[in-house]
N, C-alpha and C positions, 0 to 999 in steps of 0.2 A: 158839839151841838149840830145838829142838822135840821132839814126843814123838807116839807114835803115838795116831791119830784113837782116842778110848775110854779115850783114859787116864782115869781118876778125878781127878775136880777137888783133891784131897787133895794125891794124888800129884804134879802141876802144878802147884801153889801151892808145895810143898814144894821143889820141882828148883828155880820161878823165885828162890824168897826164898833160896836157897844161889847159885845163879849170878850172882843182883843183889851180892849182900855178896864173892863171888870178885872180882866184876869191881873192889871199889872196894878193894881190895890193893893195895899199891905195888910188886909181881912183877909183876902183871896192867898196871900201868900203865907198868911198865920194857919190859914184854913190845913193849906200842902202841908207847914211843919208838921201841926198835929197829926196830919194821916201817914207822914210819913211818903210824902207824895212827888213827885216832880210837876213842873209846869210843862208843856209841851204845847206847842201851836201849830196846826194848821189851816193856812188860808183854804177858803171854797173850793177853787181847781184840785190841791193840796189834797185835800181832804177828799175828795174826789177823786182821784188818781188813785190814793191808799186803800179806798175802801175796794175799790173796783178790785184791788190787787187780792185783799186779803179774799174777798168772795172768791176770786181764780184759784188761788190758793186752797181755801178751803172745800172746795167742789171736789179740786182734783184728788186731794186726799178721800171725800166720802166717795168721791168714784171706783179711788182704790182701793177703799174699802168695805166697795157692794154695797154701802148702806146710799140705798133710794131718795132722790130729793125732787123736790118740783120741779125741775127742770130737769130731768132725766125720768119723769112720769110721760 
């Protein structure tokens, strides 16, 4: 889950600390068997760090392979 760049830290600590306690439900955990799914968490920093990664990651790949992105327009 994410929220838009500016939210107020109040409001993000609020969303994560209801979505950490949904996830440890046992609907939520019936939900993963059927899909065949894992649980995985990450906190807001967490989750921010990964993503910042995967974007790095992913840039430098379409860098290396000539395919144009907005930030390279």
């Amino acid at each position: 889950m994410v929220a838009p760049k500016g939210t107020p830290k109040e409001i993000v600590v609020k969303l994560d600390t209801a979505f950490h306690k949904a996830m440890d439900t046992p609907d939520f955990q019936e939900t993963l068997d059927r899909l065949v799914a894992t649980k995985g968490y990450r906190g807001p920093e967490e989750l921010d760090a990964y993503l910042q990664g995967v974007i790095a990651n992913f840039g430098n790949v379409l860098d290396q392979l000539g395919i144009p992105t907005a930030k390279s327009q």
